[in-house]
FIFIGU-975478 format. One record per residue (C-alpha): residue number from 1; z, y, x; residue in three letters. Coordinates in pm, 1 decimal. Last residue first. Example, Ala and Ser with C-alpha at 12.3 -4.5 7.8 and 13.67 -1.06 7.14 Angstrom:
! FIFIGU-975478
{rec 2; {714.0; -106.0; 1367.0}; "SER"}
{rec 1; {780.0; -450.0; 1230.0}; "ALA"}
! end
This chain:
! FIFIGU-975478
{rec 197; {-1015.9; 728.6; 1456.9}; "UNK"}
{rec 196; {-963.4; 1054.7; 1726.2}; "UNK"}
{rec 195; {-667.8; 1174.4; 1861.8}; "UNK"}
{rec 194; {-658.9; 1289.4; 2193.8}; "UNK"}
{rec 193; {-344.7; 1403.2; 2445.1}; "UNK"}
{rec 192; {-362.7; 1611.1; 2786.8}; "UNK"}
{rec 191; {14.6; 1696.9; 2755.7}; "UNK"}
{rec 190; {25.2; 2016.5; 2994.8}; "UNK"}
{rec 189; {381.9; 1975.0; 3172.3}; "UNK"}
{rec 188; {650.2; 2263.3; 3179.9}; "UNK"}
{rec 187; {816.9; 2318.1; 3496.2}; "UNK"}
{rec 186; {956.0; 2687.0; 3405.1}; "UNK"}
{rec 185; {692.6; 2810.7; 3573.1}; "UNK"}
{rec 184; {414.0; 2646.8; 3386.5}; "UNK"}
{rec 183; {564.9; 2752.9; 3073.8}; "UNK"}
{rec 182; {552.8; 3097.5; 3165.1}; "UNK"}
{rec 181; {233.1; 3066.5; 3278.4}; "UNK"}
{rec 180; {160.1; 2931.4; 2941.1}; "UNK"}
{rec 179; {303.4; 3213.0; 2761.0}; "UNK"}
{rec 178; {-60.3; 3376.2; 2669.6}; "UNK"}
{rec 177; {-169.3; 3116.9; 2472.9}; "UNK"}
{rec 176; {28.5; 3197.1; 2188.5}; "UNK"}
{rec 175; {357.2; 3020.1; 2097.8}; "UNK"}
{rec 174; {310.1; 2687.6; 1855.1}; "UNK"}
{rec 173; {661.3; 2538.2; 1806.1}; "UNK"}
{rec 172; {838.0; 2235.3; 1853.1}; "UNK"}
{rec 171; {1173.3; 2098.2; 1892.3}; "UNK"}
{rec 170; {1165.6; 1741.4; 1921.0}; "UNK"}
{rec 169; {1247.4; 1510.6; 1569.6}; "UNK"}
{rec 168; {942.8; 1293.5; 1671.5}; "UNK"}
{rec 167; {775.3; 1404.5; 1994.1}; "UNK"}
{rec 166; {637.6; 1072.8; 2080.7}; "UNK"}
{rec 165; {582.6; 955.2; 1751.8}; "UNK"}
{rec 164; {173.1; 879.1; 1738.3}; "UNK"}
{rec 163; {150.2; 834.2; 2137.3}; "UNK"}
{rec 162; {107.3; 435.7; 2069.2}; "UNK"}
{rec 161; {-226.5; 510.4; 1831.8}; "UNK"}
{rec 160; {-396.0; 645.3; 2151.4}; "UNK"}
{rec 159; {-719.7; 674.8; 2022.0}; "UNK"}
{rec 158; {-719.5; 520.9; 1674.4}; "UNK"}
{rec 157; {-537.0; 378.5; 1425.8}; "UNK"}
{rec 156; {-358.1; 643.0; 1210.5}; "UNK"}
{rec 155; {-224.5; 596.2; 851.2}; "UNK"}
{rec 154; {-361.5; 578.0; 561.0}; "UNK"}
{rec 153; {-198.5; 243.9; 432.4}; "UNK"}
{rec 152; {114.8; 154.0; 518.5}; "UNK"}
{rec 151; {364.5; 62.0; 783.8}; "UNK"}
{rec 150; {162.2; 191.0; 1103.4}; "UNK"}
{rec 149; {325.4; 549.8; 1140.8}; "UNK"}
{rec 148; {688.8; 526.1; 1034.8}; "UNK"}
{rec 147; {786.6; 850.2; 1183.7}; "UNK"}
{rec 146; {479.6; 1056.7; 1272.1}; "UNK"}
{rec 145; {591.3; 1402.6; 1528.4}; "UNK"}
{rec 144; {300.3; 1331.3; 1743.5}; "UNK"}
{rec 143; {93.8; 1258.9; 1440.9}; "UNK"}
{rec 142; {183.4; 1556.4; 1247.6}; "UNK"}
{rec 141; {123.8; 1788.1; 1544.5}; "UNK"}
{rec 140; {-185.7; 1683.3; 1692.0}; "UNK"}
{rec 139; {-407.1; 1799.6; 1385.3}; "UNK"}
{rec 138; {-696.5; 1530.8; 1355.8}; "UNK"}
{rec 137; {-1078.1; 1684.8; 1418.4}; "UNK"}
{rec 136; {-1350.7; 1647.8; 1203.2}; "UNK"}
{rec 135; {-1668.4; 1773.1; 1284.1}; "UNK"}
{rec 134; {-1915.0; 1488.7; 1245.6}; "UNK"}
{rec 133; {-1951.0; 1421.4; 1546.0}; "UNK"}
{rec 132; {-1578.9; 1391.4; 1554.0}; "UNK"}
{rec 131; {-1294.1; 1653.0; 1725.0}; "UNK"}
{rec 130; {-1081.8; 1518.5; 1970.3}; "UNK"}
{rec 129; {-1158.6; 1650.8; 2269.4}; "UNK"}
{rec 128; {-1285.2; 2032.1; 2199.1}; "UNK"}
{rec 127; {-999.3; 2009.4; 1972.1}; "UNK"}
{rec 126; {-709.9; 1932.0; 2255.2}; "UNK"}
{rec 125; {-879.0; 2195.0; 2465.1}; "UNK"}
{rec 124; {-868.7; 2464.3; 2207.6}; "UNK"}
{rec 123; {-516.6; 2331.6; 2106.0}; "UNK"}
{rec 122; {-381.2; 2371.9; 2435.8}; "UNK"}
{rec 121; {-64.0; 2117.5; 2403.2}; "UNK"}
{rec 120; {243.1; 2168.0; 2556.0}; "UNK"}
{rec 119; {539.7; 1977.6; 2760.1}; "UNK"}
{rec 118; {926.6; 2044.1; 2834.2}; "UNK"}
{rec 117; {1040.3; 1717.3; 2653.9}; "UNK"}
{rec 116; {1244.7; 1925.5; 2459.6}; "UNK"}
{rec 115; {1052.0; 2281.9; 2392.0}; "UNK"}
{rec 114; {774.2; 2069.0; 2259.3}; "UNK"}
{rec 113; {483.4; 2365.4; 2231.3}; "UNK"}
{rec 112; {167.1; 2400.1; 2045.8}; "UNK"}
{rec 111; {-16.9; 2636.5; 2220.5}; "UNK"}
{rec 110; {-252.5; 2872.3; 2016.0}; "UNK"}
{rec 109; {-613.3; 2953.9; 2025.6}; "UNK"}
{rec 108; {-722.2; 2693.3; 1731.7}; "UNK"}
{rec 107; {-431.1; 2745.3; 1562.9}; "UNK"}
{rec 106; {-584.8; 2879.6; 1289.0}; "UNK"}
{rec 105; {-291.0; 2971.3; 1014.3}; "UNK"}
{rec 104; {-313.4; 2968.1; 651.2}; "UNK"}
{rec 103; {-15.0; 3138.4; 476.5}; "UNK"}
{rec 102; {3.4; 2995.3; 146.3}; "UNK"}
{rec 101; {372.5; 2934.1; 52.8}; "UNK"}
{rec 100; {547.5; 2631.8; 94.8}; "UNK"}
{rec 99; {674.2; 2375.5; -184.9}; "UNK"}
{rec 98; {1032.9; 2257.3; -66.7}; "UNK"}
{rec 97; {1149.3; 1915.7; -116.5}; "UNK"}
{rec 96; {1490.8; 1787.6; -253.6}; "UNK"}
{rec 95; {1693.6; 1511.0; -131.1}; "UNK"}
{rec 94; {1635.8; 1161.0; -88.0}; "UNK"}
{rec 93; {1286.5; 1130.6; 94.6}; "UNK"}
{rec 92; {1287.7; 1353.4; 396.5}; "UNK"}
{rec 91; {1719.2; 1346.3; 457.6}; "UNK"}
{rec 90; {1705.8; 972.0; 360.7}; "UNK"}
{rec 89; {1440.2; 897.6; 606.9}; "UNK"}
{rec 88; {1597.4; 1116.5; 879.7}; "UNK"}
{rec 87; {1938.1; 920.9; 842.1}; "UNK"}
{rec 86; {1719.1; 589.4; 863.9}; "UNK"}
{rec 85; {1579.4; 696.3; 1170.8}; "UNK"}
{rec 84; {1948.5; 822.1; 1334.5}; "UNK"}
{rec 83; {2073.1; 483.1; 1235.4}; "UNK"}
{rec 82; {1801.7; 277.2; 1416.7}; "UNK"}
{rec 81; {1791.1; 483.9; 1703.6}; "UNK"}
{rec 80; {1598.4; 770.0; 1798.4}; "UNK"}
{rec 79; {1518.0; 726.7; 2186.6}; "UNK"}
{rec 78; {1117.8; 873.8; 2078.0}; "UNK"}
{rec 77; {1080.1; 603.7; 1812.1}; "UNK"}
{rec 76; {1346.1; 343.4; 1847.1}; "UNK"}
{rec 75; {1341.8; -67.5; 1743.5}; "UNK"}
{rec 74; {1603.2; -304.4; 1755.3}; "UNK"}
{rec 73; {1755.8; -244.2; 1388.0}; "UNK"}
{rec 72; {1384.2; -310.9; 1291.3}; "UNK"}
{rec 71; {1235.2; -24.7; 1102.4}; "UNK"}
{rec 70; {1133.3; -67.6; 732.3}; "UNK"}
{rec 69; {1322.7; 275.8; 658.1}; "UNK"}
{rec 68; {971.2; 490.0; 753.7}; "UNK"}
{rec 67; {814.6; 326.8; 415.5}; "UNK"}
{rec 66; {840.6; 661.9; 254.0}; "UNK"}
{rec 65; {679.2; 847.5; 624.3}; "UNK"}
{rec 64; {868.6; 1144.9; 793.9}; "UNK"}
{rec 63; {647.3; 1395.4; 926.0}; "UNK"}
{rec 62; {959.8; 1525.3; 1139.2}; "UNK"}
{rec 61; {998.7; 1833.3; 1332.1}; "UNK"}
{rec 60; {1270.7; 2014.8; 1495.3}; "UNK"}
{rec 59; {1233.5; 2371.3; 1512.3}; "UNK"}
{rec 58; {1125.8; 2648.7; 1747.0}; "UNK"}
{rec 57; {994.2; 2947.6; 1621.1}; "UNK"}
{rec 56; {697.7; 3155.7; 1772.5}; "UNK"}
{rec 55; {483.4; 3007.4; 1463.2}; "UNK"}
{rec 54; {724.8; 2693.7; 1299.6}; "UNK"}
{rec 53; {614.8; 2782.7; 921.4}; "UNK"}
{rec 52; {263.1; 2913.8; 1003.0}; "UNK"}
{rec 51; {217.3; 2572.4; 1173.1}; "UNK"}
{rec 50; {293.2; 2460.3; 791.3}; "UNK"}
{rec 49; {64.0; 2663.9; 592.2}; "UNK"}
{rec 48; {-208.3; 2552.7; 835.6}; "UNK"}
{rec 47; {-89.5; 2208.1; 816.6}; "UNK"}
{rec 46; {-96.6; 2165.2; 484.4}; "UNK"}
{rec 45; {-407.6; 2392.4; 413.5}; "UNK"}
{rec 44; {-626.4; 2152.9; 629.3}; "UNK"}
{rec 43; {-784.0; 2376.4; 929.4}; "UNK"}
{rec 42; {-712.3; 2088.4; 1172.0}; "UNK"}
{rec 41; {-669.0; 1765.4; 986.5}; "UNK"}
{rec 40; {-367.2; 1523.5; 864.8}; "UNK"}
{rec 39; {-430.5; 1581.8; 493.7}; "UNK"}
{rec 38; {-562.1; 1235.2; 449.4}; "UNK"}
{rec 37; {-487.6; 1076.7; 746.0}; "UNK"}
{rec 36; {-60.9; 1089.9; 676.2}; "UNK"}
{rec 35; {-121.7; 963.6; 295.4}; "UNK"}
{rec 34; {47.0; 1219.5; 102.5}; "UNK"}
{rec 33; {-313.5; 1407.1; -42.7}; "UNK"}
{rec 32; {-237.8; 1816.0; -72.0}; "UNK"}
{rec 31; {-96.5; 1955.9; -395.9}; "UNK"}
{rec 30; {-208.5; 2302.3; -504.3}; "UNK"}
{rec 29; {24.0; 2522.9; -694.9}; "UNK"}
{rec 28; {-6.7; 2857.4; -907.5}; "UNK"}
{rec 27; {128.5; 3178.4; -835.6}; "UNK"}
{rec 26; {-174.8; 3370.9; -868.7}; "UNK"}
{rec 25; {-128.0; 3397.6; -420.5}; "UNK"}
{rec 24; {-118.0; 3019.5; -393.9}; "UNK"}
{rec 23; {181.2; 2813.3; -385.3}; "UNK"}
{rec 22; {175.9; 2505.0; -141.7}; "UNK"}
{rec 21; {219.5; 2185.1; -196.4}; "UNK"}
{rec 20; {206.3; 1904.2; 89.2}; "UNK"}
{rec 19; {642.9; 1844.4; 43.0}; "UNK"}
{rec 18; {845.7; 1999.0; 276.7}; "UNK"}
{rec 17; {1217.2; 1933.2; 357.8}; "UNK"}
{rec 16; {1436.1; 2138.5; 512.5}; "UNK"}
{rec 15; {1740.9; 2063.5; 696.1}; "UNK"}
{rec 14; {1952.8; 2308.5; 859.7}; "UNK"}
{rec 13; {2192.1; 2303.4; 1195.8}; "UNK"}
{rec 12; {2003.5; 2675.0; 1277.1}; "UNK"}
{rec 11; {1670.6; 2456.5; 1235.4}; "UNK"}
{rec 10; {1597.4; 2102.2; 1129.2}; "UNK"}
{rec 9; {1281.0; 2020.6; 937.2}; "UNK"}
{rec 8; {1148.8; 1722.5; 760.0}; "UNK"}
{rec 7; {798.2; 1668.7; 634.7}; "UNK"}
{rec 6; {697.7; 1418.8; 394.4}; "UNK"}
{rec 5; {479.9; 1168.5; 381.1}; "UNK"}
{rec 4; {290.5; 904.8; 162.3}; "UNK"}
{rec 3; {245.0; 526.2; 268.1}; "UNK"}
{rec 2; {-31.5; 360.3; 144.4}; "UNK"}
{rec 1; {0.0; 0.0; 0.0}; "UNK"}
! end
């Protein structure tokens, strides 16, 4: 069956949840497909609204999928254990989501930025590589922040299917490109990554 996702949030000791709606300016709402490959794309309105959300802020990030709970007891994603998982699940699917509001953001000349593990991404770069013949191009964000990835249907198999999750729950924000030297002196690593089904 497919699996549908949420995303969870954590910032100033907060959690947020988001669903894929967003509000449009008439007031109205438009709901994005759940499954992670369906709305999982640079220039979709989920994820534009969304990297809006987290623009010059840092804040831990989650696209936290319903069948996410199926983990093994044994198993981590990104040195989360089994407890913390399930406590992210609950907080994504058990409590209340917010709708966001339409603020559409290209990212296409931004950095997106995992203030944890000290790397970045330079989306220009990262969509020159990843993007499809036929012009599609997968947003790096939800699938390097994917819990759950692999337990339904709709979600990613491709390229580098084993990075989907590496910066689960990591702070993360897109800065613009003019603070990568910045980065670079403070020992920050370039994540050469690439999505692509």
């Amino acid at each position: 069956m497919g699996q549908y996702y949420s995303i969870l949030t954590k910032r100033n000791n907060k959690f947020t949840t988001y669903s894929r709606s967003f509000y449009l300016s008439n007031g109205k709402t438009e709901y994005e497909p759940a499954k992670l490959t369906e709305h999982s794309w640079i220039n979709n309105h989920t994820m534009s609204c969304f990297s809006n959300i987290i623009l010059r802020k840092p804040t831990k990030v989650a696209w936290v999928g319903d069948y996410a709970d199926q983990y093994e007891e044994s198993e981590t994603v990104n040195n989360l254990t089994y407890s913390e998982i399930l406590e992210l699940h609950n907080q994504a699917w058990e409590k209340e989501s917010k709708i966001m509001t339409f603020r559409p953001l290209l990212v296409k000349y931004l950095i997106l930025v995992n203030w944890d593990k000290k790397e970045y991404v330079i989306m220009y770069e990262y969509i020159e590589k990843s993007t499809t013949k036929d012009g599609w191009c997968l947003h790096p964000l939800s699938l390097l922040t994917a819990l759950g990835n692999g337990f339904g249907g709709g979600d990613y198999r491709g390229i580098n299917q084993d990075k989907v999750g590496i910066w689960c729950f990591d702070t993360i924000s897109f800065e613009s490109y003019d603070v990568e030297e910045k980065l670079k002196e403070q020992n920050f690593t370039k994540l050469d990554i690439e999505f692509k089904e």
